[in-house]
N, C-alpha and C positions, 0 to 999 in steps of 0.2 A: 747944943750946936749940931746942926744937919752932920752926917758919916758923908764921908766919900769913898765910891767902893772905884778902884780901877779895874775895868775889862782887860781883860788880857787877850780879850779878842782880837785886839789890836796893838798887841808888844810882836817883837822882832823874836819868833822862835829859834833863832840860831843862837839867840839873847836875851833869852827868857829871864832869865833869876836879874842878870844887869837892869834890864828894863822895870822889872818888878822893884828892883833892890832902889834905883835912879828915881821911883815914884816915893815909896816908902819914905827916905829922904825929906821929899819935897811937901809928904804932910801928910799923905794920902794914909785912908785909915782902916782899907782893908782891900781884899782882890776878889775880883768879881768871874766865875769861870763861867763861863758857856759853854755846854754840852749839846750838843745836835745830831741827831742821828738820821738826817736824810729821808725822814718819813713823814714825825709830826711835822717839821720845818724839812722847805728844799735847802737841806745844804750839810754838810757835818765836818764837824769840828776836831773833837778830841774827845777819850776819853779818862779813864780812872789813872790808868799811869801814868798819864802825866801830873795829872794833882801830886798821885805818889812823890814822882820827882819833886817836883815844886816844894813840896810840902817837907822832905826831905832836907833841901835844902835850904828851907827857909821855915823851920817849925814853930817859929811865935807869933804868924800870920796869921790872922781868920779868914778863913777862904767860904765866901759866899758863892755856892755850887748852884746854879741854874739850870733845871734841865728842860729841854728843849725837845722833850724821848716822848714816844708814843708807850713806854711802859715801865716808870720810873719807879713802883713797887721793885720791879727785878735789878736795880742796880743800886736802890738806895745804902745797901750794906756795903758794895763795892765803893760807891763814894766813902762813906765814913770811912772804912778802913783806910785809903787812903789821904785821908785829913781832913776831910770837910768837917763845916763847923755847923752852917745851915745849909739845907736841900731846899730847894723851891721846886715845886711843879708846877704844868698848867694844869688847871681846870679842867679847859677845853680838849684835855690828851683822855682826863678819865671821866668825864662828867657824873657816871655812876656808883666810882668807886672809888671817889676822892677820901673818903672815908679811913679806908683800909691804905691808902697811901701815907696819908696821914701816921698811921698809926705802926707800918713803915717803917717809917722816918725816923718816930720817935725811937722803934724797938732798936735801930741802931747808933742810938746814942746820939742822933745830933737835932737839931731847931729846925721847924719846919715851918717852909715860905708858899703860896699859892700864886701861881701870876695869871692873869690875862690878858688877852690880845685887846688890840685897839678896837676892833668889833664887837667884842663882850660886854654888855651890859655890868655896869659896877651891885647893881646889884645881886647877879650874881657869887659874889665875894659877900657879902651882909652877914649870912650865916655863918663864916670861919672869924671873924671878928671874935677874939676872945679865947679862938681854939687855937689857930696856928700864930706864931709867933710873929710872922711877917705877910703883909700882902704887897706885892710885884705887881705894878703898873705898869704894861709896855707900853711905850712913846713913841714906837713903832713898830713897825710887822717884824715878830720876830721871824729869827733866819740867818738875817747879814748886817756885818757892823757898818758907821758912815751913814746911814739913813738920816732923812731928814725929820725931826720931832714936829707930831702931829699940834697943832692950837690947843683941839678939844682938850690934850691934856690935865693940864691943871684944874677944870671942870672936874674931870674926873678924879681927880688927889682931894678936892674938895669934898665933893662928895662923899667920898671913903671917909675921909678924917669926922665929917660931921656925922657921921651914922657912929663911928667908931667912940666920938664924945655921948652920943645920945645911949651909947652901952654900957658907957664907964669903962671900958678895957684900956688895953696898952699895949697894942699888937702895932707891931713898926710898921711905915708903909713909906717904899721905895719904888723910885721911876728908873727907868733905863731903855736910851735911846736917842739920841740927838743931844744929849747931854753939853752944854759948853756953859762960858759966863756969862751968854744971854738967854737962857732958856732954865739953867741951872734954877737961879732966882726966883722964874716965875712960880719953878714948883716949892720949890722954899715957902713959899707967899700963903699956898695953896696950903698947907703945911704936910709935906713931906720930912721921912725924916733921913732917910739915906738916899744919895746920888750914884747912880753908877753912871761914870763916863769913860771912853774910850778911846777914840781919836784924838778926843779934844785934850788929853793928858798926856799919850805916847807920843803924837806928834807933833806936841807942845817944844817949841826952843826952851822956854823958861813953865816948865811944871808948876811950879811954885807956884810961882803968881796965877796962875788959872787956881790951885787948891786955896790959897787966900782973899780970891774971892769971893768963891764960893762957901767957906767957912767964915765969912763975914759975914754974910747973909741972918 
């Protein structure tokens, strides 16, 4: 059955752990941080104390840590310490030293994820098939939550998933972006394996029923 990660890009920070706690609940099967530092992406976010917190208060989460950094080798320890479970990076933040990122990640104890932009060629992902644990499909320009999910997507989950059968590996592959319970599906289809959505769960009336559709899938 497809994961669903919640963004908390889009929880009520005056109301963080309720909002998180309110998902949890309703099915949701892990939380999705975004980290942005106003460089690789115009915009930024948050960063390691708050996982701390979070994490603190809610320690038998798996928090899927996204970074959004133009130099995620230098914070990957600061995440783990504060509870990350998987780090993802872009790519496109180290193109030459994705390597040593990698290896990072790993020296800090946690699962390491690669994403790229909707501009990125899927082939350039081909190569970590096999090495890093997850590959990160954006569905939209990272940056800012509420974007609308690009078409070409599921194109692009397809393609990943059938290079990744033609390796024989078992490296996850999750989209994030436009996420709801008509788009959620399409990447299902495509076969993704984890969803990250945001709006469409925090300012959901009925949570639930958005997480039961999309784990019907």
């Amino acid at each position: 059955m497809t994961k669903i990660a919640a963004s908390i890009l889009s929880a009520d920070f005056a109301n963080l752990k309720h909002d998180c706690t309110r998902l949890l609940e309703a099915g949701v099967d892990l939380m999705h941080f975004d980290v942005m530092d106003g460089h690789f992406v115009p915009n930024i976010s948050y960063g390691a104390p708050v996982l701390k917190c979070l994490h603190a208060a809610m320690p038998d989460v798996y928090y899927d840590v996204h970074l959004m950094i133009s130099d995620p080798a230098r914070y990957a320890a600061d995440f783990a310490r504060a509870g990350a479970n998987l780090i993802t990076f872009h790519l496109e933040a180290v193109p030459d030293t994705a390597e040593e990122v990698i290896a990072a990640i790993r020296a800090a104890g946690c699962q390491v994820g690669i994403s790229i932009r909707p501009g990125t060629p899927v082939e350039a992902v081909f190569p970590y098939l096999g090495v890093v644990d997850l590959i990160l499909v954006m569905s939209v320009e990272p940056g800012f939550g509420g974007q609308k999910f690009l078409p070409t997507t599921p194109t692009r989950i397809a393609a990943i998933c059938a290079e990744r059968t033609r390796r024989g590996c078992d490296t996850l592959i999750e989209v994030d972006g436009g996420i709801n319970t008509e788009t959620g599906p399409l990447c299902i289809a495509a076969g993704v394996d984890w969803l990250v959505a945001g709006s469409s769960l925090f300012h959901a009336m009925d949570p639930a029923a958005v997480v039961n559709v999309l784990h019907s899938k």
